[in-house]
C-alpha positions as CSV (number, residue, x, y, z in Angstrom):
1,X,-37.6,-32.2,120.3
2,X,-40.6,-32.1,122.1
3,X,-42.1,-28.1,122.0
4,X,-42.8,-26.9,125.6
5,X,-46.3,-25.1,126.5
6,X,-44.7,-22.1,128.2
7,X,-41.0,-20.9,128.8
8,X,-40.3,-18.5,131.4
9,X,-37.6,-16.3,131.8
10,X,-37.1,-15.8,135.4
11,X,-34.2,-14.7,138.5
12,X,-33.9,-16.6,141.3
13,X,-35.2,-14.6,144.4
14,X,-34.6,-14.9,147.9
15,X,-36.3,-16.0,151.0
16,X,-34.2,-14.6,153.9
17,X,-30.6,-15.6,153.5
18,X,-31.6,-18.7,150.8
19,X,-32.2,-18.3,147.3
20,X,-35.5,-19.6,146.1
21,X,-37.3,-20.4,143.4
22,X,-40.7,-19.5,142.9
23,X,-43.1,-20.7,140.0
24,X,-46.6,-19.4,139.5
25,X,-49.3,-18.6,137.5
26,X,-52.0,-20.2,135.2
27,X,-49.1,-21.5,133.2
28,X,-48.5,-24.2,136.3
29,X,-52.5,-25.3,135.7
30,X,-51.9,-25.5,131.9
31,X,-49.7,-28.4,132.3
32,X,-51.2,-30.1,135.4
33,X,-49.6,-28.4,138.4
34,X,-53.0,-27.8,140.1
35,X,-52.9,-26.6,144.0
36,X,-52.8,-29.7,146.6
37,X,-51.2,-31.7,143.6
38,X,-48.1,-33.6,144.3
39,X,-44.5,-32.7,142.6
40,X,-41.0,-34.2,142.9
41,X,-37.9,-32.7,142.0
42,X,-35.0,-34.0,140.7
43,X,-31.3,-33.1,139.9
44,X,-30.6,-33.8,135.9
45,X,-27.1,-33.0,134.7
46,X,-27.2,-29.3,135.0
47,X,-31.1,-28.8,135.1
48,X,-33.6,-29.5,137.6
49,X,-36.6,-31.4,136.5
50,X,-39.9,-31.1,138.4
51,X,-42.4,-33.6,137.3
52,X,-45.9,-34.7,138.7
53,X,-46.0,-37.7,140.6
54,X,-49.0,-39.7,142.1
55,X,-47.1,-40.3,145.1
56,X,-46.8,-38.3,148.4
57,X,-44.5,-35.5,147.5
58,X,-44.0,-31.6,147.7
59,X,-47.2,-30.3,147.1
60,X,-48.3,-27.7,144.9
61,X,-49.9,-24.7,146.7
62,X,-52.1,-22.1,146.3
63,X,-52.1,-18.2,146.5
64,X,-54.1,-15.7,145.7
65,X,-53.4,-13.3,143.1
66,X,-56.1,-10.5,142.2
67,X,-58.6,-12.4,145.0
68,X,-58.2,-15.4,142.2
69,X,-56.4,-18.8,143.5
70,X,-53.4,-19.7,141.7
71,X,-50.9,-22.6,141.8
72,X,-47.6,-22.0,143.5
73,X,-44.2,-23.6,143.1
74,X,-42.3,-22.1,145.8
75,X,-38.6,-24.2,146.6
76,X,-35.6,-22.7,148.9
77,X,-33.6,-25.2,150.3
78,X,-29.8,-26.5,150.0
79,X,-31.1,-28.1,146.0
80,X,-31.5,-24.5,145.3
81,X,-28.8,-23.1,146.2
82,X,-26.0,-26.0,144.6
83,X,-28.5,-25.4,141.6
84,X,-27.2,-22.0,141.3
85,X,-23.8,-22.5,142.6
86,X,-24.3,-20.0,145.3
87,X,-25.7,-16.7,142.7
88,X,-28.1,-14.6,141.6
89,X,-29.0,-16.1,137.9
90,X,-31.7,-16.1,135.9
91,X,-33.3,-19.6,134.7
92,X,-34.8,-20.7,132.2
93,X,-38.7,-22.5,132.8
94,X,-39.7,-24.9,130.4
95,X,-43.5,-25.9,130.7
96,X,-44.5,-29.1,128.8
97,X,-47.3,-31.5,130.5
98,X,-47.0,-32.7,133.5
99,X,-42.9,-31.5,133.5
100,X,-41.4,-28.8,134.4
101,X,-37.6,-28.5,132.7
102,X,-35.7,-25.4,134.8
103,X,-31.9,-24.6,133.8
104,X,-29.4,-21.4,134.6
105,X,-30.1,-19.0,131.8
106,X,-27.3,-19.4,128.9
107,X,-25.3,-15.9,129.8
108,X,-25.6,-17.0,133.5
109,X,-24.3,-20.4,132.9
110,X,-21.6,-18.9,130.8
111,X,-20.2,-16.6,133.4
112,X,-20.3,-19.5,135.6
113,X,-18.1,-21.9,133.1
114,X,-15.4,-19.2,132.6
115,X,-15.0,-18.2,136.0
116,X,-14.9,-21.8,136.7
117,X,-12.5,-21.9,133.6
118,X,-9.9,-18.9,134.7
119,X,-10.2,-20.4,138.4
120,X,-8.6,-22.9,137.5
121,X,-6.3,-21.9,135.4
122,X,-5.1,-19.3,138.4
123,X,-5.0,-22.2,141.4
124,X,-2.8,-24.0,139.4
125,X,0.0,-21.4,138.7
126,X,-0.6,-21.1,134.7
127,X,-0.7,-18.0,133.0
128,X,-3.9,-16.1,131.8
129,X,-4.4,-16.0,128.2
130,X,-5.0,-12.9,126.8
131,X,-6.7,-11.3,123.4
132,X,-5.9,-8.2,121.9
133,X,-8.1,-6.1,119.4
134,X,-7.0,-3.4,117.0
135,X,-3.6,-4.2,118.5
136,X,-1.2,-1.6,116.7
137,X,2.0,-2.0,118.0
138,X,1.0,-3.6,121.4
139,X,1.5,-0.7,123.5
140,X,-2.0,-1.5,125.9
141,X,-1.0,-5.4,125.9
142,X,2.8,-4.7,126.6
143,X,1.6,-2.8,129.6
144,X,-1.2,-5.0,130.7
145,X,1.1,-7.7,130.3
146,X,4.4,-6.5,132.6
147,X,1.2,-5.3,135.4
148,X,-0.6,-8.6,135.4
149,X,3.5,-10.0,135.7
150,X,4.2,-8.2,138.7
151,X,2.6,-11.1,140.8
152,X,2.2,-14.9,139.6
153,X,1.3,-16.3,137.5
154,X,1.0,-13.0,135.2
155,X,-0.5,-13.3,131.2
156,X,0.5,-15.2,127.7
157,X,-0.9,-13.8,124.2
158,X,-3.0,-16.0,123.0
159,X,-4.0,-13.9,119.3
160,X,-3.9,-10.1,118.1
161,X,-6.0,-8.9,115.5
162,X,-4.8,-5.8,114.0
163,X,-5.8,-4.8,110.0
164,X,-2.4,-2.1,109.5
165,X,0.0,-4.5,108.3
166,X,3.1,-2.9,108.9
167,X,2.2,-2.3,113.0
168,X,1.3,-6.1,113.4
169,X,4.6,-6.5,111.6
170,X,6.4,-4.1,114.0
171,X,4.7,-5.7,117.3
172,X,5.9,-9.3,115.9
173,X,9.5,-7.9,115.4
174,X,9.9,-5.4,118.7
175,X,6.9,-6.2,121.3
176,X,8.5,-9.4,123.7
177,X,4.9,-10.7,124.6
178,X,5.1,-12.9,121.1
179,X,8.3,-14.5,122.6
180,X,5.6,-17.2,124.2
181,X,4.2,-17.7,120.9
182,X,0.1,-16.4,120.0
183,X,-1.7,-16.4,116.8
184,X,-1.2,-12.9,114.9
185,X,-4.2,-12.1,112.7
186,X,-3.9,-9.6,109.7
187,X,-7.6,-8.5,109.5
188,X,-10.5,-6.1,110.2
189,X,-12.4,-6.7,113.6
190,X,-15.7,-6.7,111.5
191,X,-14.2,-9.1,109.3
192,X,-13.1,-12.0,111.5
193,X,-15.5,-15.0,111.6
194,X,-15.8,-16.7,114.9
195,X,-13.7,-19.8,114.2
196,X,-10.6,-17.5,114.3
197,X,-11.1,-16.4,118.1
198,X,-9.6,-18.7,120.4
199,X,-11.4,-18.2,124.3
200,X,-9.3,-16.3,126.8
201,X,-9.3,-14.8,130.1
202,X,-8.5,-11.5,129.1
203,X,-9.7,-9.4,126.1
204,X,-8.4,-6.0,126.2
205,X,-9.4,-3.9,123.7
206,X,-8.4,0.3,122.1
207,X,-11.3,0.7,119.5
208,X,-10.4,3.8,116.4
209,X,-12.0,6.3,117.8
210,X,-12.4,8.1,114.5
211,X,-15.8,8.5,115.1
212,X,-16.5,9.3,118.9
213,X,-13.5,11.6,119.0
214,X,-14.7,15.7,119.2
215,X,-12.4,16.0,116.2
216,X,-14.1,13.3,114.6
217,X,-17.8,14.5,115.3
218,X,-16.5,18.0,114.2
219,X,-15.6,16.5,110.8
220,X,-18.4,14.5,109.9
221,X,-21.1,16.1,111.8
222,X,-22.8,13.1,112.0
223,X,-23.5,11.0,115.4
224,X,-20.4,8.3,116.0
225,X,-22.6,5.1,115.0
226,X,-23.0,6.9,111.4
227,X,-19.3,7.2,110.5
228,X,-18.8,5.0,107.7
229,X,-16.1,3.2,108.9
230,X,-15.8,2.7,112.7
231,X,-19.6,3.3,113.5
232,X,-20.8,0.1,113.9
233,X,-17.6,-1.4,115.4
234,X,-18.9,-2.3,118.2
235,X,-21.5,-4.4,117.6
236,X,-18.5,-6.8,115.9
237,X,-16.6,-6.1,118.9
238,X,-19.0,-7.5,121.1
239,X,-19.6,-10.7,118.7
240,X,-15.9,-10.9,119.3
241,X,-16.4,-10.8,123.2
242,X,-19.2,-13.4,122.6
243,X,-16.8,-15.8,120.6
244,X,-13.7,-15.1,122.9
245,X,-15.7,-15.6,126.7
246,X,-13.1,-13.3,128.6
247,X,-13.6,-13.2,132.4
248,X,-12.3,-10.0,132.1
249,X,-12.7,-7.1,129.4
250,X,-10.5,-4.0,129.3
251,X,-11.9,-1.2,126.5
252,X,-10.2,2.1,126.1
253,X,-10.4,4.8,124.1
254,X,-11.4,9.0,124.0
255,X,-13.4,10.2,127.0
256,X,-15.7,11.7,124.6
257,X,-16.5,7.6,123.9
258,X,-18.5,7.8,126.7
259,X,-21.6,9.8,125.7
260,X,-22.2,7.3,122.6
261,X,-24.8,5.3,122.0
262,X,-22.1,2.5,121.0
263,X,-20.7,2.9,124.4
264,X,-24.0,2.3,126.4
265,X,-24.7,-0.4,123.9
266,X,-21.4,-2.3,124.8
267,X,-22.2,-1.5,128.2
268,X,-25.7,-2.6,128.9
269,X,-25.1,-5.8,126.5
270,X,-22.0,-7.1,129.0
271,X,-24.1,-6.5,131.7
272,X,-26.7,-8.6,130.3
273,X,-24.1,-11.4,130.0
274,X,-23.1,-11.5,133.3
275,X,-20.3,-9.1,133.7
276,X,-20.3,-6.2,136.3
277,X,-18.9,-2.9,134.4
278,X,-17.0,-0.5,135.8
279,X,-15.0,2.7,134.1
280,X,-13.1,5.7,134.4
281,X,-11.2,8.5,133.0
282,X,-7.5,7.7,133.4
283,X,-5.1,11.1,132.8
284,X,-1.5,10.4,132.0
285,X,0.1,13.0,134.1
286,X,-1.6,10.6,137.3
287,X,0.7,7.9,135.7
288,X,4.2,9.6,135.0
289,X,3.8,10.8,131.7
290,X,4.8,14.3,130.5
291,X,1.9,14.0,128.3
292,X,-1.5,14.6,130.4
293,X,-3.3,12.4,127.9
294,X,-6.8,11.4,129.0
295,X,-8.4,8.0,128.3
296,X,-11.9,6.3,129.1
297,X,-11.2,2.8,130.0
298,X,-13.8,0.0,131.2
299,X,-13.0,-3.3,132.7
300,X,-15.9,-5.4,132.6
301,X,-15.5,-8.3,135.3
302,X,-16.8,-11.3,137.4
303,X,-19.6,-9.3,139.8
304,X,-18.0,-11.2,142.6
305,X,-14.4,-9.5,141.6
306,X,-13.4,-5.7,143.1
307,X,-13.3,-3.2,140.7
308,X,-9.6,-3.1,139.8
309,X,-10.4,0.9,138.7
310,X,-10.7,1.8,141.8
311,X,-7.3,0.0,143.3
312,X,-5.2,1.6,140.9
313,X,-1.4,3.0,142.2
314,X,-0.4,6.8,141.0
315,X,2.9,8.1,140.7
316,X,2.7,11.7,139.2
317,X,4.9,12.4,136.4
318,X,8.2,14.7,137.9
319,X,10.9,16.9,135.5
320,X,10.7,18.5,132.5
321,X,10.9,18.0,129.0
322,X,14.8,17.9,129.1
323,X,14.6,14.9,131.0
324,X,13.6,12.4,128.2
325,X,15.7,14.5,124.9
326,X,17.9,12.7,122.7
327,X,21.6,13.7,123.5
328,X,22.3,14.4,120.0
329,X,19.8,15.5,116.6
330,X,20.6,16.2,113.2
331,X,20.8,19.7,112.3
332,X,18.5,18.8,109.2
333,X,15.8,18.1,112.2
334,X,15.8,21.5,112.8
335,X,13.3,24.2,110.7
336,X,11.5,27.3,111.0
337,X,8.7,27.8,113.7
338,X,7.4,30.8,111.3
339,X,4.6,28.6,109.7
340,X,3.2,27.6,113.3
341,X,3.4,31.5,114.4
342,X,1.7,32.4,111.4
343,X,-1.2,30.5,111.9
344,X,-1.3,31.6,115.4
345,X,-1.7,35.3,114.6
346,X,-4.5,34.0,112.2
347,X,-6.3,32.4,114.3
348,X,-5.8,34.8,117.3
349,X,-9.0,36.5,118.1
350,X,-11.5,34.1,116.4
351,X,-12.3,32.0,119.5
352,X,-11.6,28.4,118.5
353,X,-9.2,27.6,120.8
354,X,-6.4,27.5,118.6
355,X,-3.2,26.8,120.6
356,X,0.5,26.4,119.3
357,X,2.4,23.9,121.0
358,X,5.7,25.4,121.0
359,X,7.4,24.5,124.4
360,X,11.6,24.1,125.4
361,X,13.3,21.8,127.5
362,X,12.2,23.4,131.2
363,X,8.8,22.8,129.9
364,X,7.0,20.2,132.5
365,X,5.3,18.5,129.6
366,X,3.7,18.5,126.0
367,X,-0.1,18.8,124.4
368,X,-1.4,15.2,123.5
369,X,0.8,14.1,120.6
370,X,-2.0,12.4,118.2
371,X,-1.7,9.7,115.3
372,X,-0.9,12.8,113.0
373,X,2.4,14.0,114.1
374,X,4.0,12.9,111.5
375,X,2.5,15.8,109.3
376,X,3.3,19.6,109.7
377,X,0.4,20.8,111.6
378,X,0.6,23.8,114.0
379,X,-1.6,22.2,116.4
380,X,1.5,19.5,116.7
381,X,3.6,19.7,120.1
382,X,7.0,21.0,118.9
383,X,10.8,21.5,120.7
384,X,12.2,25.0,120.7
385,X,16.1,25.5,120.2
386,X,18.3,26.1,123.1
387,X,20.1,29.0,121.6
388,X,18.5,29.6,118.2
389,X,15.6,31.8,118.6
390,X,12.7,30.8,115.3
391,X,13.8,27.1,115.2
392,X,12.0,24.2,116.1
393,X,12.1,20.1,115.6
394,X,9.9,17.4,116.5
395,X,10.3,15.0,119.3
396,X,11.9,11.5,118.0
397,X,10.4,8.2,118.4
398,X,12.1,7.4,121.0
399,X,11.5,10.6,122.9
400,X,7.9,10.3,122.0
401,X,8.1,6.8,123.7
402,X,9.8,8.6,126.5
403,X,7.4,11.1,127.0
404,X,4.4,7.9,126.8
405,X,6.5,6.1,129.4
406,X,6.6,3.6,126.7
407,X,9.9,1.1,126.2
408,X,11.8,2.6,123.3
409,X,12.2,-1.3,122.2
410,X,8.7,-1.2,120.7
411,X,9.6,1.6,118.2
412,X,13.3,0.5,117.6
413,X,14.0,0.5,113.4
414,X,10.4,1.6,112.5
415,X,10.4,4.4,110.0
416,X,9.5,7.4,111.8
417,X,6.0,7.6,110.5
418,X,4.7,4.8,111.3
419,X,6.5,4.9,115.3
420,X,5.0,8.2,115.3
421,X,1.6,7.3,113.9
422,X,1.1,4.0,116.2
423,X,2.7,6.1,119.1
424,X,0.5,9.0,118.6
425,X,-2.7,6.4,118.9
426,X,-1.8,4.5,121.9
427,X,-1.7,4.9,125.6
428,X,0.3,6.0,128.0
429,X,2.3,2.6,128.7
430,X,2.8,3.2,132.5
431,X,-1.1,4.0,133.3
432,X,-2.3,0.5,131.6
433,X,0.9,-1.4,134.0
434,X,-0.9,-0.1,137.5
435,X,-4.1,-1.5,135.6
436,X,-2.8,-4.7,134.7
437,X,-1.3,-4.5,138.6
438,X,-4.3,-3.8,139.9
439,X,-6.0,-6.8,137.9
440,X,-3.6,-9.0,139.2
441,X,-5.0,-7.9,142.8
442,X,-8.4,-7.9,142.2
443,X,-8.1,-11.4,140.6
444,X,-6.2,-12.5,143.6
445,X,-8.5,-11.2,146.1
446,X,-11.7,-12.4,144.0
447,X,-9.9,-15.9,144.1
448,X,-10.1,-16.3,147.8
449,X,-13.5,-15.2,148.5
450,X,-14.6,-17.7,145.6
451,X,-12.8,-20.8,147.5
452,X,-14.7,-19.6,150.0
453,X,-17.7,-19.2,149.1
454,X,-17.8,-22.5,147.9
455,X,-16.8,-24.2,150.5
456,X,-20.0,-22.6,152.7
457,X,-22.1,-24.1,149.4
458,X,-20.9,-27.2,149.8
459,X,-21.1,-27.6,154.0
């Protein structure tokens, strides 16, 4: 392969309402493109190729920079703007002598071939496919899966990768989004190799946020990227974007996420690639859940697309407690509250926050019930007895799933560990359906002002 001169790494600008492309410099003397010499340009495949000619052609022309004169390449017309299907991309300039090789930049050219790729796939009626990372029990892909179904033609798992064995196992058994078949991968995210990741449209996304959580920063007093487990995560998670080529990306996890340098990092490289990146805290109580659990979640999408954050329905969460309880519970559920109002009255007065979680069946709603629930901490949210003062029981799965908004069906014959433990990690189920709903919109809406935006290219 012949090696060029000079490459150039360069965005198309604009010359009133055209996009243009503008080549200058002592790089265009280097290789022969002298002012008042004559150029041609032609159409190659996907590149333009502008090459001297000694016949009457464009002509080079010259400026001057710093009082010096020096060659100009300066092209806006309708060549331009098919060359860049009608966007603001960066090219790539290849110098050699007496050629000049200019393509769309390889992110740019990218975003244009999956857009292209899920445009199709939506103006013919198919589903999306969709990709799911640290999966647990598909509570975030269940939901994003019933939102993006509420209008045509709705989503189709194409893989999960989740490394706890027995909440892959659970999702396979309970979740109905395998019922279309997908590829179920048993693994760590950092240990996937790029031949296992199929390209989809959607890659949604809850990363362990051992690391970026307060709790976890308290614990390890060490910044996020340093916890020796999760910290680097994201640099494999955005290999795995790379390797999958969603049009859309959904991350969530703890608002805390936000301040990290990961988070930036995952940011600022999707923007690189094309993406627009939007993000917000999302509060369960906003979404009909008795627990007022608060998530960061970013949807990186086409910059063409609204920002289906801010298109997002409410519906406030209304009762109490009482409304989601089990009709009957063992006695043997039942025990003593006296080790949770111990540690109260030892921690009263010290000033770190301590709360107990103690609340009865008026109560409107519950603390955030976390991965740990399962154990006997005094931090955990717990239900107070009707009638017998100093007893106290924890929620059931299935009430947990109530109070989550999340179908009971996903937790049905797990052990109540591991329901309470892939529970007390997820989401609240009905927040991520007005996502998935507000997806479906913005995909819709980005749809039409594509068609047409191509058809003003092409007249």
């Amino acid at each position: 392969m012949e090696q060029p001169l000079h490459i150039a790494i360069l965005n198309i600008c604009h010359r009133g309402s055209k996009r243009r492309l503008w080549l200058a410099g002592r790089r265009l003397a280097h290789c022969g493109f002298n002012p008042g010499v004559d150029y041609v340009v032609r159409r190659r495949d996907d590149a333009l190729e502008i090459t001297l000619t000694t016949h009457p052609g464009r002509k080079v022309h010259r400026k001057f920079v710093s009082r010096r004169p020096t060659p100009v390449i300066d092209i806006a017309n309708d060549e331009i703007e098919a060359f860049s299907k009608g966007r603001d991309v960066r090219i790539r300039a290849r110098f050699f002598p007496g050629r000049i090789v200019v393509t769309i930049h390889p992110d740019d050219e990218a975003a244009v071939q999956r857009e292209t790729r899920t445009a199709r796939i939506l103006s013919s009626g198919r589903p999306l496919r969709m990709g799911s990372l640290a999966h647990g029990i598909g509570v975030l892909d269940h939901a994003l899966h019933e939102g993006l179904g509420a209008n045509a033609p709705g989503a189709t798992l194409t893989f999960a990768v989740e490394m706890e064995e027995r909440y892959l196992e659970a999702s396979i058994a309970n979740n109905p989004i395998w019922r279309q078949g997908g590829t179920s991968i048993h693994a760590r995210i950092e240990d996937l190799t790029i031949d296992d990741i199929p390209k989809v449209d959607i890659l949604a996304a809850g990363l362990p946020c051992t690391g970026a959580s307060l709790a976890g920063r308290a614990a390890t007093r060490r910044a996020p990227e340093l916890h020796p487990e999760v910290g680097l995560l994201f640099l494999h998670f955005l290999r795995i974007v790379e390797a999958a080529d969603p049009t859309i990306v959904v991350l969530e996890n703890v608002p805390a996420y936000s301040t990290t340098v990961s988070y930036h990092a995952i940011c600022q490289t999707l923007l690189l690639r094309g993406y627009a990146v939007g993000d917000a805290i999302i509060d369960g109580a906003s979404h009909g859940s008795l627990e007022n659990r608060k998530r960061l979640v970013m949807v990186a999408r086409p910059p063409s697309m609204p920002d289906p954050l801010g298109m997002m329905i409410q519906t406030p969460a209304r009762g109490s407690i009482g409304d989601i309880l089990d009709e009957t519970v063992e006695p043997s559920g039942w025990f003593s509250d006296a080790y949770v109002r111990r540690a109260a009255a030892l921690h009263a007065g010290k000033g770190n926050n301590f709360k107990s979680a103690l609340v009865d069946a008026d109560a409107p709603g519950v603390p955030v019930i976390t991965h740990g629930y399962p154990t006997t901490r005094a931090t955990n949210p717990y239900l107070m007895h009707r009638s017998k003062p100093g007893q106290i029981r924890r929620f059931t799965p299935a009430e947990h799933a109530r109070i989550k908004t999340a179908p009971e069906c996903l937790v049905a014959g797990l052990p109540p560990t591991t329901a309470h433990e892939a529970l007390g990690q997820g989401v609240i189920h009905r927040a991520f359906v007005h996502l998935g709903q507000a997806i479906s919109d913005a995909l819709h809406l980005w749809i039409g002002e594509r068609a047409r935006i191509q058809t003003a290219v092409a007249s």
